[in-house]
C-alpha positions in Angstrom: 34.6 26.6 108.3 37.4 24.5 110.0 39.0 26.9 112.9 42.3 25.9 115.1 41.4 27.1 118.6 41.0 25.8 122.5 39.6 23.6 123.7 39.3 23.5 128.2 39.8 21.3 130.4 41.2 20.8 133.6 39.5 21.1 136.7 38.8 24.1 138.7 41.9 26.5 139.1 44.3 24.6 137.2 43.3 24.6 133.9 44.7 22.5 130.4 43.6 23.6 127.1 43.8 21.4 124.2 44.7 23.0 120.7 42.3 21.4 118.2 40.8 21.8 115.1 37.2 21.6 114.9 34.2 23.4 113.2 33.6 27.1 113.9 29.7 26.5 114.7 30.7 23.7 117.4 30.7 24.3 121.2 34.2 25.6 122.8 34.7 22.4 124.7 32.3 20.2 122.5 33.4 18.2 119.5 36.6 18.6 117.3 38.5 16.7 114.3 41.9 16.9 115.1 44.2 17.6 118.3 47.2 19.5 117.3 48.6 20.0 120.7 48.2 21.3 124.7 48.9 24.5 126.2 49.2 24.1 130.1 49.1 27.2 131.7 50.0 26.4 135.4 53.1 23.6 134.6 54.6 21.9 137.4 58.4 21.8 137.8 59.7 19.8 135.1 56.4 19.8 132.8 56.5 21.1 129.7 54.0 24.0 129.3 53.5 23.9 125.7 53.1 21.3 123.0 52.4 22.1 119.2 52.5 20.0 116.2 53.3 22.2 113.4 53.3 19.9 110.6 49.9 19.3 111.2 48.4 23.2 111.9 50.3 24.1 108.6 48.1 21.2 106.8 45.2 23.1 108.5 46.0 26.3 107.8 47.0 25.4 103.9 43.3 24.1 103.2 42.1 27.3 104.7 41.8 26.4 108.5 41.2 30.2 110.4 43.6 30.7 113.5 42.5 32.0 116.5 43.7 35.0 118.0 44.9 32.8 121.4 46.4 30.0 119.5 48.2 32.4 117.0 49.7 33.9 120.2 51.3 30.9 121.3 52.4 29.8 117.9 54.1 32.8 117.5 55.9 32.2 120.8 56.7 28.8 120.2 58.8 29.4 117.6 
């Protein structure tokens, strides 16, 4: 099963997570298909915190792509 969630990065206190859609039984940080977007949690002045493509997730989600719980947060935010 294909599932859009996070991916980490970042170093140590300032983390960066990629949205990306991978395989459900693949590690967190490990491989993925597609990147859909960034969530930066810590922006600094004049960086934009959040970045979605939402053309491409509703692909995803239309060939029965799951969401996860954290990105369906921001999505819902983002709009």
């Amino acid at each position: 099963m294909v599932v859009i969630r996070l991916a980490r990065g970042g170093s140590h206190n300032r983390p960066y997570f990629s949205i990306v859609a991978t395989d459900s039984r693949s590690r967190r940080d490990g491989r993925f298909i597609e990147k859909l977007g960034f969530y930066n949690p810590v922006p600094s002045e004049g960086v934009e915190a959040v970045r979605i493509n939402s053309e491409r997730v509703g692909y995803w989600t239309s060939v029965g792509a799951q969401v996860s719980p954290a990105v369906k947060k921001l999505l819902k935010n983002n709009k």
